[in-house]
N, C-alpha and C positions, 0 to 999 in steps of 0.2 A: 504494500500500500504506500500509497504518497504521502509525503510528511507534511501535508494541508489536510488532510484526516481531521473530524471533528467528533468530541463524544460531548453528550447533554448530560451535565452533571446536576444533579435535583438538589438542591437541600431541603428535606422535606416537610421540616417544620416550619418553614417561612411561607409554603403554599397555602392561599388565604381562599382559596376554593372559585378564585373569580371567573375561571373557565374561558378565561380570552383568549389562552390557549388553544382550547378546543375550536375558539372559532376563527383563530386566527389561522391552524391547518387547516380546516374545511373550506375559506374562504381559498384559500392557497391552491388547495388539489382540485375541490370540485366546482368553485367558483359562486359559492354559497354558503350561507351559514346552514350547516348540516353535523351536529355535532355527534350524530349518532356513525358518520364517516371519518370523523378525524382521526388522525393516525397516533394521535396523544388524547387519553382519559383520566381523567380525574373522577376517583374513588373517593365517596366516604360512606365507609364502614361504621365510624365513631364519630359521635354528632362533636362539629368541630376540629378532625382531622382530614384533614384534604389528602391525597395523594396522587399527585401526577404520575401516570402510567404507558410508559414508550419503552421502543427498541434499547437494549442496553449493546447491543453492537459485540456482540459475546465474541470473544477472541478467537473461536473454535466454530463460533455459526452451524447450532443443529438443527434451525429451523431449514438451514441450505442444504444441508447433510439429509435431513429426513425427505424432502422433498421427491418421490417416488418417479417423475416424470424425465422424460428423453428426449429430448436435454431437458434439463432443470430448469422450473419454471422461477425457482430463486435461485439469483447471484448475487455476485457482492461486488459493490461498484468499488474498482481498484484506487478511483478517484478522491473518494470522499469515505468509504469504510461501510456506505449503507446497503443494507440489505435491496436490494430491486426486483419487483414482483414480473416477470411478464405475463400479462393476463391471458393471454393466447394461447397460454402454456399451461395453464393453472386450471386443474380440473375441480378444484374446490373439496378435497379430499379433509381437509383440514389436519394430515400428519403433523405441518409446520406449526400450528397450535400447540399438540400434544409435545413438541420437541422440545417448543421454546420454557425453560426454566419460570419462567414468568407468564407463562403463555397470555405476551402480548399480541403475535400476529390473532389478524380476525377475519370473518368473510364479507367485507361489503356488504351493506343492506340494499344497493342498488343492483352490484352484478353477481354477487356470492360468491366473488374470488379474492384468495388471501390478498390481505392491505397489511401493509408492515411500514412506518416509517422509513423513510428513505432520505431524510437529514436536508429535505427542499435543496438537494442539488449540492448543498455544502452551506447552504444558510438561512438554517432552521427558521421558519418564520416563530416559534411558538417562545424559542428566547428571546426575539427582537421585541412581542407585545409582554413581552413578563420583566424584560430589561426597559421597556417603554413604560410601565405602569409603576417601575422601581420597585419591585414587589422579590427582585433576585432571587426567587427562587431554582430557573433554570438558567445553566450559563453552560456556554459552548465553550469548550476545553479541550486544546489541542490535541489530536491523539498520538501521543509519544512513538514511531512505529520505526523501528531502522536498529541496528548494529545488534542484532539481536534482542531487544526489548520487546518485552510483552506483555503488555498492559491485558489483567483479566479481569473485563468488566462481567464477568457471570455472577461475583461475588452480588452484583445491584441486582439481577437480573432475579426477581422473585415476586409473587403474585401481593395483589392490594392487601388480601389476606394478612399475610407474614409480614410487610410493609407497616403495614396498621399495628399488628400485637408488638413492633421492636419500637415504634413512635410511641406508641401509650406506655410503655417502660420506660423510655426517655422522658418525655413531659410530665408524664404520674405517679413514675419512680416505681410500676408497679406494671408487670405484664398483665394484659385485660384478653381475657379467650373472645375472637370475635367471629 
């Protein structure tokens, strides 16, 4: 990968649930506020914790790996590190769901073929309205890639779920079963 690589780094407690994210991708991809398309969700499980919910750009890509199709309907743009769906390819089987750690890829509610984040090309729009609104909670962070380094973001890579119970231990001091 090129060393113009981006990953979206969340801090999750500063997410204040305003979802302009959501509609800042869906403006983005489908050219409408359509939040149930956007390629980032915001979760809440616990009244009060928000959780932004995207591609974590997993260093080993098993949503690319699971992908059952000839050729593969996910690749991984060598450009920018994101995942990229071809829908022509993509039988809607849903493997790359079940792959993904987090299982953030989804099927489209318009054509019911996997959507996955794919980083708007190298600039994410869903940082620019969260860095626009100074709210910092997502910030685009060079992806470190070259002399042998390897950043493994799998570690991020995990559902609202588990997201939510490690936030209510941090802010509550106290893990909450959710």
């Amino acid at each position: 990968m090129s060393s113009n690589t981006v990953w979206i780094m969340r801090d999750y407690a500063r997410c204040t649930g305003c979802r302009r994210c959501e509609i800042a991708c869906s403006l983005y991809h489908e050219k409408k506020i359509w939040p149930e398309a956007s390629r980032i969700k915001i979760f809440m499980l616990v009244p009060g914790l928000e959780v932004p919910h995207l591609c974590t750009q997993c260093h080993d890509y098993p949503c690319v790996e699971a992908c059952p199709t000839k050729p593969k309907a996910l690749s991984v743009n060598q450009k920018t590190g994101a995942v990229i769906v071809d829908r022509d390819l993509c039988i809607s089987c849903g493997k790359c769901i079940r792959a993904c750690p987090g299982h953030v890829p989804f099927l489209h509610p318009g054509d019911n073929k996997a959507t996955i984040c794919d980083l708007c090309g190298g600039d994410p729009q869903c940082v620019k309205i969260c860095q626009e609104a100074r709210y910092d909670c997502l910030r685009a962070i060079p992806y470190p890639v070259g002399q042998g380094e390897a950043v493994h973001h799998r570690v991020y890579a995990k559902t609202p779920k588990q997201i939510t119970e490690g936030l209510t231990e941090l802010i509550f001091g106290e893990k909450m079963e959710v």
